[in-house]
C-alpha positions as CSV (number, residue, x, y, z in Angstrom):
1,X,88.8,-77.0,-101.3
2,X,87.9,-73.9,-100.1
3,X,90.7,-71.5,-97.8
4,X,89.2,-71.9,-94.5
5,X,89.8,-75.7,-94.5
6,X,93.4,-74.9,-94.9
7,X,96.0,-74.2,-91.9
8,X,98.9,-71.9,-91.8
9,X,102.0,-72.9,-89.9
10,X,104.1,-70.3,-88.9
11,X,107.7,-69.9,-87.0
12,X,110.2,-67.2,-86.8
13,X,113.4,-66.6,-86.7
14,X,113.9,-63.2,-85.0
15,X,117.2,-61.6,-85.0
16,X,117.6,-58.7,-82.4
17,X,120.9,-57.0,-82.2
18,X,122.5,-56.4,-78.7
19,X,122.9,-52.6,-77.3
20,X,126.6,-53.5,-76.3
21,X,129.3,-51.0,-76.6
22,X,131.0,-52.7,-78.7
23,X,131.1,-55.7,-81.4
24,X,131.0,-59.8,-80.3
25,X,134.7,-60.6,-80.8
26,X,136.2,-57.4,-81.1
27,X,136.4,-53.6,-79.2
28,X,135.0,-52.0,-82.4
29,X,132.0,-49.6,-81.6
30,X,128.0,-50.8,-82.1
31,X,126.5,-47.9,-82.8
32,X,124.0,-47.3,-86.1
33,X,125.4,-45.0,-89.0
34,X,129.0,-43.8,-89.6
35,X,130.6,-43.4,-92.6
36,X,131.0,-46.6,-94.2
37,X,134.1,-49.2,-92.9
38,X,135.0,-46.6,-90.3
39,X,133.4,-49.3,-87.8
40,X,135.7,-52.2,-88.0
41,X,138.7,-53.6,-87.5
42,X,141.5,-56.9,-88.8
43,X,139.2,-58.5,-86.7
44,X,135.7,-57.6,-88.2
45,X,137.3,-57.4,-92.1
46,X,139.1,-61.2,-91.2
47,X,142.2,-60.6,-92.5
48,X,145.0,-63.8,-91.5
49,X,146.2,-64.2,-88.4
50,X,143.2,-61.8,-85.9
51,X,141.9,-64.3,-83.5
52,X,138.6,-63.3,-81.9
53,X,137.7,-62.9,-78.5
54,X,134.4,-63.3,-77.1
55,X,132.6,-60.1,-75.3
56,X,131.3,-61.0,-71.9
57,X,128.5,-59.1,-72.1
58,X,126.7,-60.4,-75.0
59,X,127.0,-63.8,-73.0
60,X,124.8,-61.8,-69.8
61,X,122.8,-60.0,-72.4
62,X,121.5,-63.1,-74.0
63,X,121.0,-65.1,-70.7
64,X,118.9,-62.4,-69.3
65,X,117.0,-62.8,-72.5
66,X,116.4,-66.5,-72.0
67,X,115.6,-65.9,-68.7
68,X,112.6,-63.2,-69.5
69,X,111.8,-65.6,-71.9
70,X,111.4,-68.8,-69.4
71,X,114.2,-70.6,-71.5
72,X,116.4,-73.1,-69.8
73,X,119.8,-71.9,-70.0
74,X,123.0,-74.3,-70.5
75,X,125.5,-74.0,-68.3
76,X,128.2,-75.7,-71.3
77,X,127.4,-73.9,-74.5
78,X,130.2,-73.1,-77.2
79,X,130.6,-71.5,-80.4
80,X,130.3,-73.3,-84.1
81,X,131.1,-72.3,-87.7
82,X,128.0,-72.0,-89.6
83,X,129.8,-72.2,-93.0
84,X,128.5,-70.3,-96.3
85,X,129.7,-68.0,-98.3
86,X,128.3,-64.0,-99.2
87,X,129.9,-60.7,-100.2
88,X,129.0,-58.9,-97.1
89,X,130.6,-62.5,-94.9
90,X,134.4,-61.6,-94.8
91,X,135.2,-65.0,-93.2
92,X,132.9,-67.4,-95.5
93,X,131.6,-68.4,-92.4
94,X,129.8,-67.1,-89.4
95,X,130.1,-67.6,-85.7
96,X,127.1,-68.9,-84.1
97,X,126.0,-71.9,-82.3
98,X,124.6,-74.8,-83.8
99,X,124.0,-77.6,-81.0
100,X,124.3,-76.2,-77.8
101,X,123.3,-72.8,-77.3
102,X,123.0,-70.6,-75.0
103,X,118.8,-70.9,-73.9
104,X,116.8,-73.2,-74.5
105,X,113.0,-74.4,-74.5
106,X,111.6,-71.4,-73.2
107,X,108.1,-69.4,-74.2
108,X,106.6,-66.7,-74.8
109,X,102.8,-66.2,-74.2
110,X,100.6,-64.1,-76.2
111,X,97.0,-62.7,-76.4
112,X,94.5,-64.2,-78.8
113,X,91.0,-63.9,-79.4
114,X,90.7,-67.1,-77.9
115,X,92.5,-66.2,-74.9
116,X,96.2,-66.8,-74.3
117,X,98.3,-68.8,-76.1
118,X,101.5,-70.5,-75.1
119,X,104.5,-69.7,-78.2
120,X,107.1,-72.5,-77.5
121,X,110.5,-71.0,-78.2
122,X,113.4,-73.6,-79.6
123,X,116.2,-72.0,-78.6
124,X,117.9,-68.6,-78.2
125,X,121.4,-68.6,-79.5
126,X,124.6,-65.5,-79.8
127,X,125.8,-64.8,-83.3
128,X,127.3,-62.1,-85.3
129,X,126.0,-60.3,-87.6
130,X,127.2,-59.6,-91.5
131,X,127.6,-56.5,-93.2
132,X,125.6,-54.5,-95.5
133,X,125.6,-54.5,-99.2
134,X,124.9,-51.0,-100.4
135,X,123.6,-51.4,-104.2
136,X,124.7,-48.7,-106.5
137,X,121.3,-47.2,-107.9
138,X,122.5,-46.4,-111.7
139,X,123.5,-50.6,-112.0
140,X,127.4,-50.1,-111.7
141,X,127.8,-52.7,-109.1
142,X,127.3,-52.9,-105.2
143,X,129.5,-51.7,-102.5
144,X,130.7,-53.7,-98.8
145,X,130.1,-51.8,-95.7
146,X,131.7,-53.8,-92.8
147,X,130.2,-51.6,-89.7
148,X,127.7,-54.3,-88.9
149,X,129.8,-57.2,-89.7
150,X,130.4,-58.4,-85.9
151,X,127.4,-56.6,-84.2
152,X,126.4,-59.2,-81.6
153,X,122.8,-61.0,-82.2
154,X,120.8,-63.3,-80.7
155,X,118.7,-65.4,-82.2
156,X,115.2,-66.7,-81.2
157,X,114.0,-69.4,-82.8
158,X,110.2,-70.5,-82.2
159,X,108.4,-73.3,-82.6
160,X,105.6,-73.8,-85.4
161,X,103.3,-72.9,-83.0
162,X,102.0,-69.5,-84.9
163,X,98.7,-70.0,-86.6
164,X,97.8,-66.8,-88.3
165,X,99.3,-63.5,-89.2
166,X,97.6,-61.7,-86.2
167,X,99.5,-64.3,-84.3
168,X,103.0,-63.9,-85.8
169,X,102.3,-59.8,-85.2
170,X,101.5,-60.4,-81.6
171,X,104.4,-62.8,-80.7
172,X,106.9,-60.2,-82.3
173,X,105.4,-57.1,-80.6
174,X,106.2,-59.4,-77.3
175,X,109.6,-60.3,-77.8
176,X,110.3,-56.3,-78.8
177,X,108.7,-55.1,-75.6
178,X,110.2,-58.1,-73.5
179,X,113.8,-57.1,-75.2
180,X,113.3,-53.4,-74.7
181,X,112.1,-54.0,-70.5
182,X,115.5,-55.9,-70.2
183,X,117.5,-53.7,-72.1
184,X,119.7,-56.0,-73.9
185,X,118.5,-54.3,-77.6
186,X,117.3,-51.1,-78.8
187,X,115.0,-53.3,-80.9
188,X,114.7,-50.3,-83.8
189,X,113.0,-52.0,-86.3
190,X,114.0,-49.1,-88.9
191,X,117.9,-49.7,-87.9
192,X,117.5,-53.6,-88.5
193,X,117.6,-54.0,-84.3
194,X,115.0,-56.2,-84.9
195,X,114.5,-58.7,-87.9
196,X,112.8,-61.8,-88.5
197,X,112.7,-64.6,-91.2
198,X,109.5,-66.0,-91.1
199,X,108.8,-69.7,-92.0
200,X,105.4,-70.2,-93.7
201,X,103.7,-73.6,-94.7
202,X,99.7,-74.8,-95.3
203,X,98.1,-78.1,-94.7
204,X,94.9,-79.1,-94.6
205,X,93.1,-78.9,-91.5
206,X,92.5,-82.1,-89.0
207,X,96.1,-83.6,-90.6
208,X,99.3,-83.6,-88.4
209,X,101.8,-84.0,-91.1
210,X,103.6,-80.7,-91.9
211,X,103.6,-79.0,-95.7
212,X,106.6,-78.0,-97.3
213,X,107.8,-74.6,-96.2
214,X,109.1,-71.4,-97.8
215,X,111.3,-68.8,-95.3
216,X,111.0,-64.7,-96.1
217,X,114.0,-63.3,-94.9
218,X,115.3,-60.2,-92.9
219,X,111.8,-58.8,-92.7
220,X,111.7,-55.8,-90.1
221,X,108.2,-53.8,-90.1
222,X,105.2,-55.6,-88.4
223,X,103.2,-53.9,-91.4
224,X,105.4,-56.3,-93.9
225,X,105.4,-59.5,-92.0
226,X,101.4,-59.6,-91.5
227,X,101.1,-58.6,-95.4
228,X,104.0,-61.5,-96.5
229,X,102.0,-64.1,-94.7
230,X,98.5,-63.7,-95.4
231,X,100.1,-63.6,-99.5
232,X,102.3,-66.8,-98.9
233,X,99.9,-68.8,-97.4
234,X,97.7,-68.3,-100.3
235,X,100.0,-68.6,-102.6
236,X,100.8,-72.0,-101.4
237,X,97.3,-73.0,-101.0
238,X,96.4,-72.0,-104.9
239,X,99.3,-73.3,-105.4
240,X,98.4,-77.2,-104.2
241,X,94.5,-76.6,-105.3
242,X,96.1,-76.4,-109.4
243,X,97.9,-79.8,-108.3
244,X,101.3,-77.9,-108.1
245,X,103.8,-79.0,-105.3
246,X,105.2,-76.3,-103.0
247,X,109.5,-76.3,-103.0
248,X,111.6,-75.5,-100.3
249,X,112.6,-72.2,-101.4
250,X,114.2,-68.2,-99.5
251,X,112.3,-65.9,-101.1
252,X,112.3,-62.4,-101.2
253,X,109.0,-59.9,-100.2
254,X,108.6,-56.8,-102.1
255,X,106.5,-54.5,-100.1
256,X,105.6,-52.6,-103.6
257,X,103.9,-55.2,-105.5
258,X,103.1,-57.3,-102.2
259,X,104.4,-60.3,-103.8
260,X,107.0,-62.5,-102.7
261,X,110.1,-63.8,-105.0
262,X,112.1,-66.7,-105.1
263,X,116.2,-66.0,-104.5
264,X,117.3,-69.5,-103.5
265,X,116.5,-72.9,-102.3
266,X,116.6,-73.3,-98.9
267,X,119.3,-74.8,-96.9
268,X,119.1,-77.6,-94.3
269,X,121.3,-77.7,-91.2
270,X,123.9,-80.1,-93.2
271,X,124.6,-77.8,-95.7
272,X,126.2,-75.1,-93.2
273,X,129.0,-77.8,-91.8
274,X,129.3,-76.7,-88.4
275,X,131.8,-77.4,-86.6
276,X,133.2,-75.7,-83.1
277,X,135.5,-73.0,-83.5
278,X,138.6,-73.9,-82.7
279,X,139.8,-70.1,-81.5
280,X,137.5,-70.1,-79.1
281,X,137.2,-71.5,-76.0
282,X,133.7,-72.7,-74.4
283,X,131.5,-71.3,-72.4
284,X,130.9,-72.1,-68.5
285,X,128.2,-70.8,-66.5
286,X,127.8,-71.0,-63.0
287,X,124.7,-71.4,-61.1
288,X,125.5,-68.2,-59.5
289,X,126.0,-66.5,-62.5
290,X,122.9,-67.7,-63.9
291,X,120.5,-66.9,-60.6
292,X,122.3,-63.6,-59.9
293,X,121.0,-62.5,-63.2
294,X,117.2,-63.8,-62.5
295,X,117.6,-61.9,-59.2
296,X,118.3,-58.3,-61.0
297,X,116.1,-58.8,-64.0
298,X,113.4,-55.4,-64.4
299,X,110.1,-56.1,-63.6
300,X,108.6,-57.0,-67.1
301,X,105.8,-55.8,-69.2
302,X,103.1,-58.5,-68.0
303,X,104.2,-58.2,-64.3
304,X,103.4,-54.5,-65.1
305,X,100.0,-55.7,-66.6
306,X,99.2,-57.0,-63.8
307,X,99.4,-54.0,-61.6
308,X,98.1,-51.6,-63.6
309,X,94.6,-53.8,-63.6
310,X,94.9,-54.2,-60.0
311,X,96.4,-51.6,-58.5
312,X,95.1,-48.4,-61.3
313,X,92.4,-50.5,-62.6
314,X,92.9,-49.8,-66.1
315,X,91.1,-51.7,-68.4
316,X,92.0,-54.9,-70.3
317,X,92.1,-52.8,-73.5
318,X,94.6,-49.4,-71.4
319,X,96.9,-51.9,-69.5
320,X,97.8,-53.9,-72.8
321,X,98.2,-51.2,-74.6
322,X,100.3,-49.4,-71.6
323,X,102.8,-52.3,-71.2
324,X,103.5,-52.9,-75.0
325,X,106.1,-50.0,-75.3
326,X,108.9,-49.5,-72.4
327,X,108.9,-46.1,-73.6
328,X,105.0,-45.9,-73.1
329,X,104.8,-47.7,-69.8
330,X,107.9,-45.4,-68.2
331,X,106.1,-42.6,-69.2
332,X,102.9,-43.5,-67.9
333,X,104.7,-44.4,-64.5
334,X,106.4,-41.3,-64.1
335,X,103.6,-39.2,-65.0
336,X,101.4,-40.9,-62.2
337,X,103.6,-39.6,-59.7
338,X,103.2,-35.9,-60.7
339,X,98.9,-36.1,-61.2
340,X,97.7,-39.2,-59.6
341,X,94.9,-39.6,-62.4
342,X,96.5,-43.4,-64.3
343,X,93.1,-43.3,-65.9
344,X,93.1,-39.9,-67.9
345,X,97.4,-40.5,-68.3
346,X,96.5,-43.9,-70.1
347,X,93.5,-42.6,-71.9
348,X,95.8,-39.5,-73.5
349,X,98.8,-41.9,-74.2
350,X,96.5,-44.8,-75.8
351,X,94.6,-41.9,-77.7
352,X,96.3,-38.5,-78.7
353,X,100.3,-39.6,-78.0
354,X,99.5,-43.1,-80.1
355,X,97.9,-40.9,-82.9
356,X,100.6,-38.0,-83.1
357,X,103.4,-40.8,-83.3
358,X,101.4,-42.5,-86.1
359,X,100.9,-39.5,-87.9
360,X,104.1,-38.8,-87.9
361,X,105.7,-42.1,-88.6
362,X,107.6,-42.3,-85.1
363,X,108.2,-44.8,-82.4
364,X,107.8,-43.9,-78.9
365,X,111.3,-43.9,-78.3
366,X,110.9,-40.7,-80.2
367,X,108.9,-39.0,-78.1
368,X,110.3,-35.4,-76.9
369,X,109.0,-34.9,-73.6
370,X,108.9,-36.5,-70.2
371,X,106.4,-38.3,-68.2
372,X,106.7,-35.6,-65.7
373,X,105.6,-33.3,-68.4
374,X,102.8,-35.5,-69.5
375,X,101.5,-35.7,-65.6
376,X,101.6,-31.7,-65.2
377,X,99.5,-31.7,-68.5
378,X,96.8,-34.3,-67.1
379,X,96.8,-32.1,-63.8
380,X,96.5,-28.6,-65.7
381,X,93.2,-30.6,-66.8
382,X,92.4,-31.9,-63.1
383,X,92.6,-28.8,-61.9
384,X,90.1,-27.1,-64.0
385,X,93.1,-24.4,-65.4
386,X,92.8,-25.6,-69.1
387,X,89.9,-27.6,-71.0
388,X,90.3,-31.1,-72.8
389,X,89.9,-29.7,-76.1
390,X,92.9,-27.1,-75.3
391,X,94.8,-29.5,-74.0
392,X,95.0,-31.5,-77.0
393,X,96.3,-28.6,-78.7
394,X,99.3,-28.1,-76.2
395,X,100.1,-32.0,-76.7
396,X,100.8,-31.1,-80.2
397,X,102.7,-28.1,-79.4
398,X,104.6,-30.4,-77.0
399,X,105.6,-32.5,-80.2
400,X,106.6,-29.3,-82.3
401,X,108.5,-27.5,-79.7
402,X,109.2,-29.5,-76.7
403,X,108.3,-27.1,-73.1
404,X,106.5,-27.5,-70.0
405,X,103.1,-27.4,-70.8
406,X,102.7,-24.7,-68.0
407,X,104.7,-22.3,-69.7
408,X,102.8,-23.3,-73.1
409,X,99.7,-22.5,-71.9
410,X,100.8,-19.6,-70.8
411,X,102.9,-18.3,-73.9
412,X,99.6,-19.1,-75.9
413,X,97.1,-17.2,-73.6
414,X,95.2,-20.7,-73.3
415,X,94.3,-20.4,-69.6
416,X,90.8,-21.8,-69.1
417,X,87.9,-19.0,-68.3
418,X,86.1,-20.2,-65.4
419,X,84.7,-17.0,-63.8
420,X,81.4,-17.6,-63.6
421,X,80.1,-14.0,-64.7
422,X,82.3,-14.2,-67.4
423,X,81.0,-17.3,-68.9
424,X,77.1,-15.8,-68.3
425,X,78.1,-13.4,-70.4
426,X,78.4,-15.9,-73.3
427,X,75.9,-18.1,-71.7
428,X,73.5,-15.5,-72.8
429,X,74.9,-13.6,-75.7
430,X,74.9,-17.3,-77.6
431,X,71.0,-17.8,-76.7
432,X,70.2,-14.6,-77.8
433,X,71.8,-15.7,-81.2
434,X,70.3,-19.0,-81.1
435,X,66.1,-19.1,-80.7
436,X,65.7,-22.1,-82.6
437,X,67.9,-24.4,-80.6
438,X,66.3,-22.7,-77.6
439,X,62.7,-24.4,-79.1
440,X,64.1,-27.1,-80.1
441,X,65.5,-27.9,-76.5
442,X,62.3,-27.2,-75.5
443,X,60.8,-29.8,-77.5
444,X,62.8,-32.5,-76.5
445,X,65.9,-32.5,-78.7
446,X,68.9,-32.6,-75.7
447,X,71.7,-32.7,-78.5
448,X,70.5,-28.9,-79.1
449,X,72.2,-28.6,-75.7
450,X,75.6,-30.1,-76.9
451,X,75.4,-27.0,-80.2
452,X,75.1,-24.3,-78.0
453,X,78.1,-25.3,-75.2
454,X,79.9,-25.6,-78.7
455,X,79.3,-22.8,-80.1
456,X,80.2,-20.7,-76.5
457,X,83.5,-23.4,-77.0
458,X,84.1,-22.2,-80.3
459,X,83.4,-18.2,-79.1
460,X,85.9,-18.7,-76.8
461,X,88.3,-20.6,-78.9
462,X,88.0,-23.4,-76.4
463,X,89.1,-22.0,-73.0
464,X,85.3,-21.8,-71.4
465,X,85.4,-24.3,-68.7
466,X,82.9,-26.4,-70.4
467,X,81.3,-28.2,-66.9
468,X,80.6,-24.7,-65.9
469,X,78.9,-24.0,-69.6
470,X,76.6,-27.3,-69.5
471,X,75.5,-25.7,-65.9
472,X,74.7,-21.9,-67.0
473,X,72.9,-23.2,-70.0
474,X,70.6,-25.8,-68.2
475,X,70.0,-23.3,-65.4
476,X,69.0,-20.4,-68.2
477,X,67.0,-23.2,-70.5
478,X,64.9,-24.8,-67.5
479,X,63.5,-21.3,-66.4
């Protein structure tokens, strides 16, 4: 059988740590980095006789994250014992949740080249997290770090509703942006904010029963779950079409040799003998709790989709671009109010922002300057004081040394020429230097027009107002 009569089935498991101030069942501080066990307390290091106590605010964090996510939320939930042990796992066992947690049977919705697609989610469920294992590079062993162990997490678990590696890309970039509108997580995929396991299994196509799946674990770059994917599922499927059986196996991606590896079998739901924790005490919610929270959740990212086609009419391709980054969406709001031009603010953020960040292998959480900024830019533009091509070059300079782009402009003697005796000048002295193009306008050829505004662009290193240029030029070339 050929690939295309084979189906993937796809769910995740995302884990996205909580932006509280401090850990799940302890006061110790959340925040990335530190020297090494300078995080953590008894508590997190579980030494005999520390009895946690559960933070309240990971219990609101992870509601309001069922509620952006349409999940039903349980008003009696309680804490299990999810029981294995790891180095990094002081206890030997985990707390999580295991049968009634927290949301439930909620969804996301996601865009797809057929059109929109309903992601069923399982459940969303509070946990802590473990800690690190730091590997010595020379072989002489591995080291504990215990700053994460206790950093609260909730966990999202989908339904095998993902049919592609486009797919799985899409659902995660909507949790993140979801995530990062509510601000219950950072979502800092480089920091491990944001992590998914990824279940991956084939079958053929037309038959309902389910193949045997394999899970990748702790996977947090979009780049690495698309690539891990696309090379399980056709693993699996070479793997059936030689008559071989696939086992229920964790395995390990290496993003060098873009293979995965097998680490261990995969456990069921028995093997983890949960039982509720018997130092903590459950967990009541109250209706006003729970609609209190609805009522004060941030307008989210497809609320803001919505306006920006109605009331800025963006395009399809500019408002879902817009909405997929807080970071980009705040910025384009604030920069509205300073030029009132949403088109030419989403245009530069879609084109020139998006590419700087990719150059320079940043998020834009990372960008240096404020929407304000980026609005005073856009109006420099708007009102004729600098050209597109110049502006450009102050974005960058905005990047590299972060200053009102007012002051740039002026520091760099980039103030757009737009006297129009000036520009005649130029208008002139480049036609004199220029016969052919002058004939070859003549006969026809209109991109000889387009050289010779670029050559007066690149006489005046770019600060000729070029409407004004297309203008002299026609005027002189039609006599």
């Amino acid at each position: 059988m050929a690939r295309e009569d084979y189906e993937m089935i796809i769910g995740l498991e995302v884990h996205c740590e909580l932006s509280t101030k401090t850990k799940i069942f302890c006061s110790c501080p959340t925040e990335f980095g530190g020297e090494p066990n300078t995080h953590c307390c008894p508590i997190c290091m579980a030494l005999p006789g520390t009895l946690p106590v559960l933070n309240e605010k990971v219990v609101e964090y992870a509601v309001k994250a069922g509620l952006a996510t349409n999940c039903s939320i349980a008003k009696n939930s309680k804490n299990d014992r999810k029981n294995y042990f790891y180095p990094d796992l002081p206890k030997a066992y985990q707390i999580s949740q295991y049968d009634l947690p927290l949301c439930y049977d909620g969804y996301v919705t996601i865009d797809t080249p057929k059109g929109e697609k309903k992601i069923r989610l399982e459940r969303i469920h509070i946990e802590e997290d473990a800690g690190k294992l730091n590997h010595d590079e020379y072989g002489r062993g591995s080291f504990v770090d215990l700053n994460r162990a206790g950093v609260p997490l909730i966990e999202v678990v989908s339904r095998p509703d993902l049919r592609s590696a486009e797919e799985v890309e899409s659902y995660m970039r909507k949790l993140k942006s979801i995530f990062e509108y509510i601000e219950v997580s950072d979502c800092k995929m480089q920091e491990g904010s944001l992590r998914a396991d990824v279940n991956v299994s084939v079958r053929k196509k037309g038959t309902e029963k389910l193949g045997t799946r394999t899970e990748m674990k702790n996977m947090n770059s979009f780049r690495s779950i698309v690539r891990a994917v696309e090379y399980e599922a056709n693993r699996q499927i070479d793997l059936i079409e030689e008559g071989g059986t696939v086992t229920q196996e964790t395995l390990r991606w290496d993003d060098v040799s873009g293979k995965t590896f097998p680490m261990r079998d995969k456990e069921d739901a028995q093997d983890y003998r949960y039982f509720p924790d018997p130092d903590l005490a459950p967990i009541r919610l109250s209706d006003e709790y729970i609609e209190n929270l609805r009522n004060n959740l941030p307008e989210l990212p497809e609320s803001r989709r919505k306006r920006y086609l109605e009331d800025y009419k963006l395009s399809e391709k500019a408002a879902n671009f817009t909405v997929q980054s807080k970071y980009y969406s705040n910025l384009f709001e604030d920069a509205i109010k300073v030029c009132d031009n949403p088109k030419s603010v989403s245009n530069m953020i879609m084109s020139d922002i998006a590419r700087i960040l990719n150059e320079k292998e940043e998020e834009p959480d990372e960008i240096p300057f404020t929407g304000e900024d980026l609005g005073e830019l856009v109006k420099l533009i708007d009102d004729g004081k600098i050209s597109s091509a110049i502006a450009k070059k102050v974005l960058e300079e905005m990047f590299e040394n972060p200053k009102k782009p007012s002051k740039i402009v002026e520091e760099k003697g980039w103030i757009q020429i737009s006297d129009e005796g000036e520009i005649k000048k130029i208008v002139l002295e480049i036609l004199e230097n220029n016969p052919q193009s002058i004939a070859d306008y003549k006969a026809g050829k209109d991109r000889a027009l387009g050289y010779l505004v670029g050559q007066a662009m690149k006489a005046t290193k770019g600060k000729a107002n070029p409407q004004l240029l297309n203008k002299l030029f026609l005027e002189e070339l039609n006599k």
